[in-house]
Each structure stands twice: as structure tokens, then as C-alpha cells.
C-alpha positions in Angstrom: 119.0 31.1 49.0 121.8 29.8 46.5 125.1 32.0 46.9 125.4 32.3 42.9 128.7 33.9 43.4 130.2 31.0 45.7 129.4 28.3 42.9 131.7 26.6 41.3 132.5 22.9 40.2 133.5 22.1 43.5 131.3 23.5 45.7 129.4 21.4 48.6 125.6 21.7 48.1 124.7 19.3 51.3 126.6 22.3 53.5 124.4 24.7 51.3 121.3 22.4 52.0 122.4 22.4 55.8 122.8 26.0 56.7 119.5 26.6 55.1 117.7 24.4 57.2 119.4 26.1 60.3 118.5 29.4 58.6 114.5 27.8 59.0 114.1 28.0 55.0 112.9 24.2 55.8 112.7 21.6 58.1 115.0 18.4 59.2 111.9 16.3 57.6 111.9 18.4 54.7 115.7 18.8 54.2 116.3 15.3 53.9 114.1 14.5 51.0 115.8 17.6 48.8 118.7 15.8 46.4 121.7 18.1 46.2 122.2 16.5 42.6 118.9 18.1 41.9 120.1 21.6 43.2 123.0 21.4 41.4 122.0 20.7 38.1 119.3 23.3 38.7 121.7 25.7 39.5 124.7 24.5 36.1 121.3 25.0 33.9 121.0 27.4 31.4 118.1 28.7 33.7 120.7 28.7 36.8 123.1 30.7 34.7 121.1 33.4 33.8 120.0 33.9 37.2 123.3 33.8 38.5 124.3 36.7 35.8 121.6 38.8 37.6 122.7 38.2 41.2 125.7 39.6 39.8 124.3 42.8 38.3 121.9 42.9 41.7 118.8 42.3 39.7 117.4 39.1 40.6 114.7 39.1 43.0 113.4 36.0 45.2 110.3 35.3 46.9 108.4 38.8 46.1 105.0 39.0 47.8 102.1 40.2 46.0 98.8 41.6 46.4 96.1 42.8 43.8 92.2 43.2 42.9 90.9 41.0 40.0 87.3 41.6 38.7 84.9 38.2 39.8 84.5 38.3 35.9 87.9 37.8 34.8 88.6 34.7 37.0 85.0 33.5 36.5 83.5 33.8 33.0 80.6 32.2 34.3 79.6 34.7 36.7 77.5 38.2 36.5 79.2 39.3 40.3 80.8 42.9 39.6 82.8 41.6 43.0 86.7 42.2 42.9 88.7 39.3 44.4 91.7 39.7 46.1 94.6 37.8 45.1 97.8 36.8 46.9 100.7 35.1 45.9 104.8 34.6 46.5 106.5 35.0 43.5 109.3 32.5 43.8 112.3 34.2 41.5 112.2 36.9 38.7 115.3 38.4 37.2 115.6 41.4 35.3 117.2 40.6 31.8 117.8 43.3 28.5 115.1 45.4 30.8 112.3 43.0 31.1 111.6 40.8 33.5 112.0 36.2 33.6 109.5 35.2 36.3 110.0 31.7 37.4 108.5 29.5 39.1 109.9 25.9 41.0 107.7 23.1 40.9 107.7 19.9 42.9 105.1 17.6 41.4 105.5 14.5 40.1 105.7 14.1 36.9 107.0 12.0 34.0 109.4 12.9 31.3 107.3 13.9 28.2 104.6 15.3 30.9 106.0 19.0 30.5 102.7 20.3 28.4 100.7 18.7 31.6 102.4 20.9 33.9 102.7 23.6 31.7 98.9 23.6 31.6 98.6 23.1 35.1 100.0 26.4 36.2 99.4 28.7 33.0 97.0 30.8 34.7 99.0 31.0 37.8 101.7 32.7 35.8 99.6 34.7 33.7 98.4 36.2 37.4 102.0 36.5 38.5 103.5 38.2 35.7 100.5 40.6 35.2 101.2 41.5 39.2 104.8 41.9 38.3 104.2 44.6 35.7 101.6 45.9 37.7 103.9 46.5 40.8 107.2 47.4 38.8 105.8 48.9 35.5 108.2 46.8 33.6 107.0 44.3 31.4 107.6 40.2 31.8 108.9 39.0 29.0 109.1 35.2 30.2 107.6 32.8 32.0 110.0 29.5 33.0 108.5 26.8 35.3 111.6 24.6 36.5 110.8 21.2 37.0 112.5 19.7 40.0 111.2 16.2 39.5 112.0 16.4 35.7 115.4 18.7 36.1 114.4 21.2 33.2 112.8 25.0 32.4 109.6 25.4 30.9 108.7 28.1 29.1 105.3 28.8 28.9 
């Protein structure tokens, strides 16, 4: 997890990248293909900023679990089942902001600039899913959804 209050201009993201690889948030393997120009200028976004205003008023939340029923029919148009499927996910940061929550959600794929509708489309649903679990859990309404974009180094707001 990024120390938001420890950041400055001059701080040493490969000893942040290190300790959380001894903290197991990711492997040797794994640490070594993570650019620390990529976390920093995730972290000196506009995105970045905002969350690090909520660490500081203790409302940002990171990797939330979630469970919850959804009709057959509402994931399936297709189907007559009156089944209700369970769904599961890891919410990967939401911050609480004028009293609604910014859900958001770090993406890895590959993709070109000018490719940010593709991966916008790509994961629309996924969010919709999150942020409806969100309000269900908390009672408190979602009002954004940001995909970051490691690969391209922006938000998305869906």
C-alpha cells in the first residue's frame, strides 16, 4: 500500500516497491516487472491526489472484499432460470469524497494510447457490479467510477 502521507518529490519508490514485496503483496518475479516511474506518476495524478486527500481524512478504503446474490436474469437476458448467482469480487480502492463514494479500479492490460473506450468497454459491467455491491454494503451511493490505466498512465471515468 502507498504511504500517501510519506510522498513527496523526493521520495524513493523502488524502497516502496521493495518492502512490499517483503510484505508478500507480490513476488521477486512480479516485482521486477512494476516501473516505479509508473507508480509515481500514478500516485502525482489528479487521481493520486484525491486519494491521498482521503488517507488523510481516513476515508479511503483498499482492497474491500465483496459478496452478493444476482438474479440468473439480470446477468443473462437470455435465460428463463429464476437461479441467483453468487458473485465475488476485490474491490481494488474506493474513497469517500463530498459523501459519496470514487470506486477505482487498476488495470494492467495492454493497450494503446487512443484505446481508452476499449478498455472502458471492457470492464463497464464489472464496475457497474462493484459499485452496486458498494452501495449495497455501505448504503452510500458511488458517485464515480475511474479505471487507471497502468500501461497508458491515466484515469478513466466510466
Amino acid at each position: 500500500h502507498i504511504p500517501y502521507q510519506e510522498v513527496d518529490a523526493n521520495y524513493d519508490f523502488g524502497l516502496l516497491l521493495e518492502r512490499m514485496e517483503q510484505q508478500g503483496f507480490f513476488t521477486a518475479e512480479e516485482r521486477r516487472l512494476i516501473y516505479t516511474g509508473s507508480l509515481a506518476k500514478f500516485v502525482f495524478s489528479d487521481l493520486g491526489k484525491r486519494m491521498k486527500d482521503a488517507d488523510a481524512r481516513g476515508q479511503l478504503r483498499r482492497e474491500q472484499q465483496f459478496m452478493m446474490g444476482i438474479a440468473a436474469k439480470e446477468l443473462y437476458p437470455e435465460t428463463e432460470s429464476e437461479e441467483t448467482i453468487l458473485v465475488q469480487g476485490i474491490i481494488d480502492a474506493c474513497f469517500l469524497e463530498e459523501g459519496e463514494w470514487v470506486l477505482v479500479d487498476y488495470k494492467t492490460d495492454y493497450v494503446k494510447q487512443g484505446d481508452e473506450q476499449l478498455l472502458a468497454e471492457r470492464y463497464r459491467e464489472q464496475l457497474r457490479q462493484y459499485a452496486r455491491a458498494l452501495e449495497q454494503i455501505t448504503g452510500i451511493p458511488v458517485k464515480e467510477q475511474v479505471i487507471y490505466s497502468v500501461g497508458l498512465g491515466k484515469s478513466i471515468t466510466l
